[in-house]
C-alpha positions in Angstrom: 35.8 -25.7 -12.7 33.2 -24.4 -15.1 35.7 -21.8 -16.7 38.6 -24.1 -17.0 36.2 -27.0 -18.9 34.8 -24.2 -20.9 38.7 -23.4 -22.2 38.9 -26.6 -23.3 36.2 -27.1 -25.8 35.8 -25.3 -29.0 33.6 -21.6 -28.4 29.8 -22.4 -28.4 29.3 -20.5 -31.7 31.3 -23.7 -33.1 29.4 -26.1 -31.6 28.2 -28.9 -34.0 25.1 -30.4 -32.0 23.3 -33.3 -32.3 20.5 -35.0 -29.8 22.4 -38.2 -27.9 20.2 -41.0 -26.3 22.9 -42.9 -24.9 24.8 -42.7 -21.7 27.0 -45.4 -22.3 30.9 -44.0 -22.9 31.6 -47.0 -25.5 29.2 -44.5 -27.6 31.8 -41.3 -28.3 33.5 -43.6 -30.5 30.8 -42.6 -33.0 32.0 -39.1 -32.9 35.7 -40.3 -34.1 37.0 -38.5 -37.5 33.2 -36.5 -37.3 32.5 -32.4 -36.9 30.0 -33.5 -34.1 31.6 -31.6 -30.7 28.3 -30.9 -28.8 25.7 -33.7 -27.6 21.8 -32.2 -26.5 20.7 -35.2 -23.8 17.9 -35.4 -22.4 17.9 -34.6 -18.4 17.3 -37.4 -15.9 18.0 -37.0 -12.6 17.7 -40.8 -11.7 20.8 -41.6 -14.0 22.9 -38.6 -12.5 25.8 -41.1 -11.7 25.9 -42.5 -14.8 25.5 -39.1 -16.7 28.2 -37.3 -14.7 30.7 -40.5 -15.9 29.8 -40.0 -19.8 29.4 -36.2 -19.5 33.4 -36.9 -17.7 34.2 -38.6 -20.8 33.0 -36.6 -23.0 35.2 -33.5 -21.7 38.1 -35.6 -22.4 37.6 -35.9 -25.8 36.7 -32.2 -26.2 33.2 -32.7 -26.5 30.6 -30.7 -25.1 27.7 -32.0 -23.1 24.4 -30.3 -22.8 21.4 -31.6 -20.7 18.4 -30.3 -21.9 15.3 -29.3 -19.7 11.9 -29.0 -20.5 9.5 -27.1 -18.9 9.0 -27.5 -15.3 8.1 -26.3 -11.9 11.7 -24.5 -11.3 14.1 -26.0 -14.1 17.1 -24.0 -11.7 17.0 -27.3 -9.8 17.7 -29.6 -12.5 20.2 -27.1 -14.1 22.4 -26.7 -11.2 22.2 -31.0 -11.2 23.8 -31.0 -14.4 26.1 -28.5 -13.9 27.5 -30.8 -10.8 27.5 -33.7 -13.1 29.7 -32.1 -15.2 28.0 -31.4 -18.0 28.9 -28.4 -19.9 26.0 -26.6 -20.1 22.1 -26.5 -20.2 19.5 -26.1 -23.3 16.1 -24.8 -22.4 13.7 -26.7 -24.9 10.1 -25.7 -24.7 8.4 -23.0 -24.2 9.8 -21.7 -20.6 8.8 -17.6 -19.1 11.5 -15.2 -19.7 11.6 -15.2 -15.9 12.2 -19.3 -15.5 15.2 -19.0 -18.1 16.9 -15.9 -16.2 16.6 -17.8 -13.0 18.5 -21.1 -14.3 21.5 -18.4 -16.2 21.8 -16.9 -13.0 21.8 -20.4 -11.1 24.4 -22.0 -13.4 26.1 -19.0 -14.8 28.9 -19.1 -16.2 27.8 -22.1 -17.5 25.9 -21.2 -20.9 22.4 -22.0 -21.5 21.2 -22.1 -24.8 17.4 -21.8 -25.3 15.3 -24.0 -28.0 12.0 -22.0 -27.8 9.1 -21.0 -30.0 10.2 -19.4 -33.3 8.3 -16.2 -32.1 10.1 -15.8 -28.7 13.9 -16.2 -30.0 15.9 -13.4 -28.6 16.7 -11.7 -31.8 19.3 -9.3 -31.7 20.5 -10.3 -28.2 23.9 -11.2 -27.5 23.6 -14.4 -27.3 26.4 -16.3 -29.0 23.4 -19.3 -30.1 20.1 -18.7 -30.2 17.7 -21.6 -31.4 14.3 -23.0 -32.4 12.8 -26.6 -31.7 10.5 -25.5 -34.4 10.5 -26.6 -38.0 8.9 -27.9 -41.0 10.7 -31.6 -42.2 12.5 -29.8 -45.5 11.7 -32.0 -49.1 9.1 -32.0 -51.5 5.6 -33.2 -50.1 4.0 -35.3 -52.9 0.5 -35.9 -52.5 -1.7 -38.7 -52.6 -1.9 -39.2 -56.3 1.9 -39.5 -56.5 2.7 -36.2 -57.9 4.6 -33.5 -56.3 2.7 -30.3 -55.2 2.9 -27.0 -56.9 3.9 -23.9 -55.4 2.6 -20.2 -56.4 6.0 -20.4 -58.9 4.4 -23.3 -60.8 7.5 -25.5 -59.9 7.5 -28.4 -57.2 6.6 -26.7 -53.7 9.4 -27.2 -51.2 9.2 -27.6 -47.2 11.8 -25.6 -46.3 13.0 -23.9 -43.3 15.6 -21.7 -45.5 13.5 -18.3 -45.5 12.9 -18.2 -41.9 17.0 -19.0 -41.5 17.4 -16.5 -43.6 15.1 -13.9 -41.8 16.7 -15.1 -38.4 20.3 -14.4 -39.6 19.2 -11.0 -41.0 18.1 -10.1 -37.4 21.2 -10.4 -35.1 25.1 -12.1 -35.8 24.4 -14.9 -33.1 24.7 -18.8 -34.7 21.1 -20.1 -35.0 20.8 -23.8 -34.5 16.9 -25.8 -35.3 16.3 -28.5 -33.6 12.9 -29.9 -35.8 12.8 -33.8 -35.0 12.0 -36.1 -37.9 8.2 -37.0 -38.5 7.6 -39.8 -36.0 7.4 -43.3 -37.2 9.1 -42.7 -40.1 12.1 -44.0 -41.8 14.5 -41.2 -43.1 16.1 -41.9 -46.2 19.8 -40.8 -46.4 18.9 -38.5 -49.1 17.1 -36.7 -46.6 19.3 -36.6 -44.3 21.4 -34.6 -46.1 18.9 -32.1 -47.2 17.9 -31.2 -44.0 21.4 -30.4 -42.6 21.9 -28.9 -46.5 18.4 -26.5 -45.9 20.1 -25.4 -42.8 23.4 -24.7 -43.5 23.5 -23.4 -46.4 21.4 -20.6 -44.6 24.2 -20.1 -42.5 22.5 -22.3 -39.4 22.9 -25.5 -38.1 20.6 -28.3 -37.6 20.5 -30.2 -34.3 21.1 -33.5 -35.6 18.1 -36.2 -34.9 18.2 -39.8 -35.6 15.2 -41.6 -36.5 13.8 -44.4 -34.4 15.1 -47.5 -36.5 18.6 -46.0 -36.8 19.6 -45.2 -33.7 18.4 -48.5 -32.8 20.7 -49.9 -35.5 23.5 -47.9 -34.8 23.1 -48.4 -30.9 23.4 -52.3 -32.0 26.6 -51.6 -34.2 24.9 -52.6 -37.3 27.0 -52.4 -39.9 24.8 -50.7 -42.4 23.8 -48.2 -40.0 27.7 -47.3 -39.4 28.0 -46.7 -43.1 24.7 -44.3 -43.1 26.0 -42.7 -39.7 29.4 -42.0 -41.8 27.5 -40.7 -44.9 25.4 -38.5 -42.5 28.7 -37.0 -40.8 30.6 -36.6 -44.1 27.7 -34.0 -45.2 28.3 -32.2 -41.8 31.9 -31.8 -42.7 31.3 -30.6 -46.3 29.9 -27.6 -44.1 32.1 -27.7 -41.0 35.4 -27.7 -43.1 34.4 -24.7 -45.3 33.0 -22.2 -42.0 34.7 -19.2 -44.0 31.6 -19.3 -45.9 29.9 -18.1 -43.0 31.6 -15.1 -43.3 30.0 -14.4 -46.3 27.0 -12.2 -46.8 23.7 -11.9 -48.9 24.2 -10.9 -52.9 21.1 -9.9 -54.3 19.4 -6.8 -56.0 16.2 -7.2 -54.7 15.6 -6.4 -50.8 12.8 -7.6 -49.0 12.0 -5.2 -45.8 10.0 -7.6 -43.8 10.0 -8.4 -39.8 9.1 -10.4 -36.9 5.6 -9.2 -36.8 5.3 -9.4 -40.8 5.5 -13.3 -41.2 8.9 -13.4 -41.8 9.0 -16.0 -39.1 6.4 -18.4 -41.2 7.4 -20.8 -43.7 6.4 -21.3 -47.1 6.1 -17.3 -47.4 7.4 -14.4 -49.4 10.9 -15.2 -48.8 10.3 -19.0 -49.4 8.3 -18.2 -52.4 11.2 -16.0 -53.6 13.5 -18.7 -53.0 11.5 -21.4 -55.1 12.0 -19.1 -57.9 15.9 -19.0 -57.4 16.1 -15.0 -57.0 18.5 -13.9 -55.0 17.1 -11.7 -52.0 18.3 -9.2 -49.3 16.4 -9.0 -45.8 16.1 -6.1 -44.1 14.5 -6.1 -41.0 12.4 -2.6 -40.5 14.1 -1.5 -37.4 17.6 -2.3 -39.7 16.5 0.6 -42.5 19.1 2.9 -42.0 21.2 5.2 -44.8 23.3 1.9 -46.4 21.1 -0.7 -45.8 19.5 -0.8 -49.1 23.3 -0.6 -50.7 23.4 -2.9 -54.0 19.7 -3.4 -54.2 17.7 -1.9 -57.2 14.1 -3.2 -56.0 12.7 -3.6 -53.0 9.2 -4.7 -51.3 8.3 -3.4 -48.3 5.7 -5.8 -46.6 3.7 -3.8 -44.9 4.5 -0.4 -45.2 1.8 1.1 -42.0 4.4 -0.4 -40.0 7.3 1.4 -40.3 8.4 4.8 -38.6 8.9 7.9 -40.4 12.6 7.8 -40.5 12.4 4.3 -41.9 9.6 5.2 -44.4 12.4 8.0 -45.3 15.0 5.4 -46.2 12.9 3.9 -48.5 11.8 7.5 -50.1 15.8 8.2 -50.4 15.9 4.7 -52.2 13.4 5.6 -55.1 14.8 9.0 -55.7 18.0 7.4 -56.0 16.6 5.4 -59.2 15.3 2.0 -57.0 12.0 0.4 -57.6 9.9 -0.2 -54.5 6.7 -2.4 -54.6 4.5 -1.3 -51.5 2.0 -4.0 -50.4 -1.5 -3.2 -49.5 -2.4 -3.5 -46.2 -4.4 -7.2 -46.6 -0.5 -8.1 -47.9 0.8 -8.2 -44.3 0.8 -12.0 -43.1 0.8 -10.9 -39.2 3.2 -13.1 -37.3 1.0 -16.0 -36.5 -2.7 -16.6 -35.0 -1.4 -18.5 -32.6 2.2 -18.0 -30.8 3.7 -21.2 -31.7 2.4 -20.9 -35.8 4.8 -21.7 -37.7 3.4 -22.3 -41.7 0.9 -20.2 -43.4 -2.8 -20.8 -42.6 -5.4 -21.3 -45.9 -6.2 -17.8 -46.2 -2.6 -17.0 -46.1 -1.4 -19.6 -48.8 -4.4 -18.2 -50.7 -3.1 -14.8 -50.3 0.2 -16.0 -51.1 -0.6 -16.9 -54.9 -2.3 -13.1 -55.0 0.7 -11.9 -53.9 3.2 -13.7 -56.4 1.8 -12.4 -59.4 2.7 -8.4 -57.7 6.5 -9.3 -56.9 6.6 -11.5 -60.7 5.3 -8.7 -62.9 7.9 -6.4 -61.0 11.0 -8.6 -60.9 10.1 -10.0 -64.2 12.7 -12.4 -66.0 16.0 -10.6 -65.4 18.9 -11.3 -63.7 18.7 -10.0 -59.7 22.2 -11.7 -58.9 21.7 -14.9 -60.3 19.8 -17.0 -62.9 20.0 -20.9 -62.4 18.6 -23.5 -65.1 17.3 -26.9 -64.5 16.9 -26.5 -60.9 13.1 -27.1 -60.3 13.9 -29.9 -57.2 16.4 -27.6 -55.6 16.9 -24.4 -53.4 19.6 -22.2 -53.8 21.6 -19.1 -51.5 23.7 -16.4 -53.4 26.2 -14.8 -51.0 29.3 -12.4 -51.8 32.5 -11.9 -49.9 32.9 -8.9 -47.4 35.6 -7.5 -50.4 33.2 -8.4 -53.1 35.9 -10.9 -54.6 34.0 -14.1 -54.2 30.3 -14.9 -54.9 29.0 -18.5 -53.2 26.2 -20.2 -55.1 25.0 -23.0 -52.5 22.7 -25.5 -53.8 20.6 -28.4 -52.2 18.8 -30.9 -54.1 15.2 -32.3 -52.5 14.9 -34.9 -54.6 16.1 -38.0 -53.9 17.9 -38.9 -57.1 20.6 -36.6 -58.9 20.3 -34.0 -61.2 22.2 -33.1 -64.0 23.3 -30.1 -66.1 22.9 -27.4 -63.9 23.8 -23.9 -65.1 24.2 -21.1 -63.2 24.5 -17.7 -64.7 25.5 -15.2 -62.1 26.2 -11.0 -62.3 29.5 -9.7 -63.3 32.8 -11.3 -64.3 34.7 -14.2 -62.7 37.5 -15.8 -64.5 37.6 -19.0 -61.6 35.2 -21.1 -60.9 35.5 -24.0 -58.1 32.6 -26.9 -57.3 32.6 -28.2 -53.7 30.5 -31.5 -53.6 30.6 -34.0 -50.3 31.2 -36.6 -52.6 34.0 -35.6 -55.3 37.2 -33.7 -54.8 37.1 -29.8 -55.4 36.4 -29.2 -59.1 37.5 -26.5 -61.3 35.0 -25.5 -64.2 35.3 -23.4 -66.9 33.9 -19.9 -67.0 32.5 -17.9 -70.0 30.6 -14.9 -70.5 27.1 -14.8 -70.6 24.4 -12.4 -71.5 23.6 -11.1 -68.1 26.9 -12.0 -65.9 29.1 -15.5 -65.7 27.9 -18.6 -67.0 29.2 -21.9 -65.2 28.1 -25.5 -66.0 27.7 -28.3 -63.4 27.7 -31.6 -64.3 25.2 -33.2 -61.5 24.5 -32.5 -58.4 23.2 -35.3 -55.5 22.2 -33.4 -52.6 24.1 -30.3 -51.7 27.2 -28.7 -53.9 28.7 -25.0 -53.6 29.9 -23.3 -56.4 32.6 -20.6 -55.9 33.1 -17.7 -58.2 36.3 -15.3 -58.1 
């Protein structure tokens, strides 16, 4: 029964999730005309009947059904009760023993069971078609209490953003990476928003596990009409994802590498790879254990976290790298930012953001002002992602705004020569734009950007 329901929905990798608190059936007509194929709902054993009929319904439509467990005594038990009640599958939220989770796989199995766990226990590398994270900073720009937005060691507006560790976590392994950070409690979220946090995650290549605040899901539960129209608006930016997923297929375009791992804080946000990213350079992460002859291909700098941690045939791809011409910045050993004091760290401590600023003004005076893949101009409230084709033919520039009004005259200059140039915006039909040559590459203008737009380069 298990096999013939899993034939009928779409393969887990293309899963579009988002948290569900309603067991009423009338409620999949939300999902009409959407992307969203995968609902997370909470497990309760004392609404079995009711969850076995929606979970039933669900099927129908070709949408998955997940119930997801917390940590318990044995969460085989409850597993094996949503299995019965049809649902499709099971998400471990929390942080559960290796030995709990392997229990309820082999309980429910073939069944998948997709684990939301600390950032520092995700199975990296595995073969796990998802693996997934309940941890995550709430992406925008933090403004503090005199009104003004804080600076970050790049002198523009600091950005939460969960974009470097996404980036780190794709680097590691090919599974799909889903976060599932809940907005801050008692809080409105502004449609802007909205789109920025499913923008800071996707355009990463991940998803976000989308997560209603209180007062709209009330709303929308009640059929408000102005929560429809926000519910639509929300959906619409998943499909300006969804409908494109050939740019997952594309990979990182950058000429500077960052060799950094699990241990080395590339699991923390608002570190090197974020502060790289404020800056809008282009970057290629290399795990340590993924320095092989190759990996380096394409890069002409590099910075190697912490160097004491690497074996002997990984300190020799690096060696191999500067003879070939490459320029490698070495950190010291007080550089490293070790994984986290705690297991469940996720953002750098004081020390650490005060090491962080030390550390910027190394990588600036190496990478100085040139052109490492791509420059972008008038772009201080936004984050970007450079990624090529696997034929080199086509160069992505994603871009998400964090501001919560639009920004115009965006230009993008970008390395070698493109004669096409396309601009994918949620809100406008595809766009072509006019190319022409600039000092250090391409040069493209964009008129204005609202919260997420993709340029396309060929």
């Amino acid at each position: 029964m298990i096999l013939a329901l899993l034939l009928t929905l779409s393969a887990p990798p293309d899963w579009v999730p988002a948290r569900w608190r309603w067991l009423e059936t009338r409620t999949l007509d939300l999902l009409r005309n959407t992307p969203v194929n995968c609902l997370l709902i909470d497990w309760d054993s004392q609404q079995r009947a009711q969850a076995a009929t929606f979970a039933a319904a669900a099927a129908d439509k070709g949408i998955a059904t997940l119930a997801v467990i917390r940590p318990t005594v044995d969460p085989s038990e409850p597993a094996r009760d949503a299995i019965h009640a049809h649902f499709t599958g099971v998400v471990l939220e929390g942080d559960f023993l290796k030995e709990a989770a392997d229990r309820v796989k082999a309980a429910i199995s073939p069944a998948p069971v997709i684990e939301l766990t600390l950032r520092s226990r995700m199975p990296f590398g595995s073969s796990a078609p998802i693996i997934g994270t309940y941890q995550g900073v709430w992406p925008g720009i933090p403004v503090m209490e005199d009104g003004a937005a804080k600076a970050g060691p790049s002198g523009s507006p600091w950005i939460n953003t969960n974009a470097g560790f996404l980036r780190a976590a794709q680097a590691f392994g090919d599974s799909t990476v889903w976060i599932g950070n809940l907005p801050p409690p008692k809080t409105v979220i502004s449609l802007e928003n909205y789109g920025q946090v499913i923008g800071d995650a996707a355009m990463a290549g991940a998803r976000w596990v989308v997560a209603l605040d209180d007062d709209l899901a009330r709303r929308l539960h009640d059929g408000d009409k102005a929560a429809l129209e926000e519910w639509s608006r929300i959906t619409h930016e998943l499909d300006f994802y969804e409908s494109h997923r050939e740019w997952r297929m594309f990979r990182p375009f950058a000429k500077l590498a960052v060799v950094q791992g699990v241990n080395d804080g590339a699991l923390l946000s608002g570190g090197i790879l974020d502060m790289m990213g404020a800056r809008h350079t282009p970057v290629l992460i290399v795990p340590p254990d993924h320095l092989r002859p190759g990996a380096l291909n394409g890069a002409t700098m590099a910075v190697d976290v912490d160097a004491a941690s690497l074996t002997a045939e990984e300190r020799d791809i690096l060696k191999a790298f500067t003879r070939a011409g490459g320029t490698l910045l070495t950190g010291p050993p007080d550089w490293k930012q070790s994984a986290a004091t705690a297991p469940d760290q996720i953002t750098l401590d004081d020390k650490q953001t005060k090491q962080l600023d030390d550390i910027w003004h190394d990588i600036n005076s190496m990478i100085g002002r040139g052109n490492l893949g791509a420059r972008l101009f008038n772009v201080s409230s936004m984050l970007s992602n450079l990624l090529v084709s696997q034929d080199g033919k086509q160069v992505l520039v994603h871009l998400v705004n964090y501001s919560n009004y639009p920004v115009d005259s965006v230009t993008v200059h970008v390395l070698g020569d493109f004669r096409q140039a396309t601009l994918y915006r949620p809100e406008y039909p595809d766009k072509k734009l006019e190319t022409y040559k600039a000092e250090d590459g391409t040069g493209v203008d964009i008129d204005l950007v609202n919260i997420s737009a993709t340029l396309r380069l060929e």
